[in-house]
C-alpha positions in Angstrom: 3.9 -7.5 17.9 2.3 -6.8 15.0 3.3 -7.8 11.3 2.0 -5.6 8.2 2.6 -6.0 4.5 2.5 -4.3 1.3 3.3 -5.0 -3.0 4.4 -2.2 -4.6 6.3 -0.8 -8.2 8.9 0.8 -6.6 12.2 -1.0 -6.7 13.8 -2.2 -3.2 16.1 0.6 -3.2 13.7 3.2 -3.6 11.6 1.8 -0.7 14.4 1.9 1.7 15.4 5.6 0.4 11.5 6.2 1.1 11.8 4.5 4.6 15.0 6.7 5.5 12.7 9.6 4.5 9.5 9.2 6.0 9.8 7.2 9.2 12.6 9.2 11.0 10.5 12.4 10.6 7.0 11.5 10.7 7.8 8.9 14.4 11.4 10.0 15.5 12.9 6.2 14.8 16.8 6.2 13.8 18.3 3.6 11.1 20.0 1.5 13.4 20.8 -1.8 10.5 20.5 -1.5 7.4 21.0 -4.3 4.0 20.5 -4.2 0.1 16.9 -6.0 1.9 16.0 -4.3 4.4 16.2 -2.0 7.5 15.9 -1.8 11.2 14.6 1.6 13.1 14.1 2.1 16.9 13.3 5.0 18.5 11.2 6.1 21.9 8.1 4.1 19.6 10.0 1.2 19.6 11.2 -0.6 16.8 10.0 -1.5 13.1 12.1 -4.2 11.0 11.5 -3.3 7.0 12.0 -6.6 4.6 11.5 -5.6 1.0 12.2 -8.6 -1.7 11.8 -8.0 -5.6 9.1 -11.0 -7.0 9.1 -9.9 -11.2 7.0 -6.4 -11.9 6.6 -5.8 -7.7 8.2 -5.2 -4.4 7.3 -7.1 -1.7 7.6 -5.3 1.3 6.7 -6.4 5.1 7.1 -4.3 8.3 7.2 -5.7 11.3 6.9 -4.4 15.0 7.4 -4.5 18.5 4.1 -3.0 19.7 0.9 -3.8 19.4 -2.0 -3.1 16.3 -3.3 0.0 18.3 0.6 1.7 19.0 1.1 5.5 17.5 4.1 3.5 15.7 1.8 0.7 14.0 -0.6 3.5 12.9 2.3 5.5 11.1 3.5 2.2 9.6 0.3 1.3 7.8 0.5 5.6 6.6 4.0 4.9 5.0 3.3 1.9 3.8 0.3 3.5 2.1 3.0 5.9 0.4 3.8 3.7 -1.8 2.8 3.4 -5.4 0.9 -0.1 -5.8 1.4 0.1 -10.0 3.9 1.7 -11.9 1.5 5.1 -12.7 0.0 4.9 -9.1 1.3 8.3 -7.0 0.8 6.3 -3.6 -0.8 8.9 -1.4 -2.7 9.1 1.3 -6.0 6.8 2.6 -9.3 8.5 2.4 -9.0 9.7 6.0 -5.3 11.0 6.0 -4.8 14.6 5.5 -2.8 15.5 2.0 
């Protein structure tokens, strides 16, 4: 199991609507709970469990899942996570090694 966290500018909301985005595409996982905090997906990768909690000008967000650190899933986790803007101008984007 592996556990992976993240501050960012977006508002909760917009991180879930991000997460319903990106992680059914880019890994195949389906929303299978959703709250006004969070979100569970599973899929054939296994399962990631999205926690996102407002603290003043930043999101909180925290991922955690079933697999281990080296798992396609945890790799595509840390990318999404990476997505999102860290300040309010930030675009988010890719690490130095992702394509664009």
């Amino acid at each position: 199991m592996a556990g992976y966290s993240r501050k960012t500018a977006l508002p909760i909301r917009e991180v879930l609507e991000r997460a319903r985005e990106v992680l059914p595409a880019r890994i195949g996982l389906r929303n299978t709970k959703e709250s006004d905090h969070g979100a569970t997906y599973t899929g054939e990768e296994g399962t990631v469990i999205l926690s996102a909690h407002r603290h003043g000008p930043f999101t909180e967000v925290t991922a955690s899942t079933d697999r281990l650190r080296t798992s396609r899933m945890d790799y595509e986790i840390q990318r999404f996570l990476n997505l999102l803007p860290y300040e309010p101008e930030d675009e988010g984007g890719p690490g130095s090694g992702d394509p664009k």
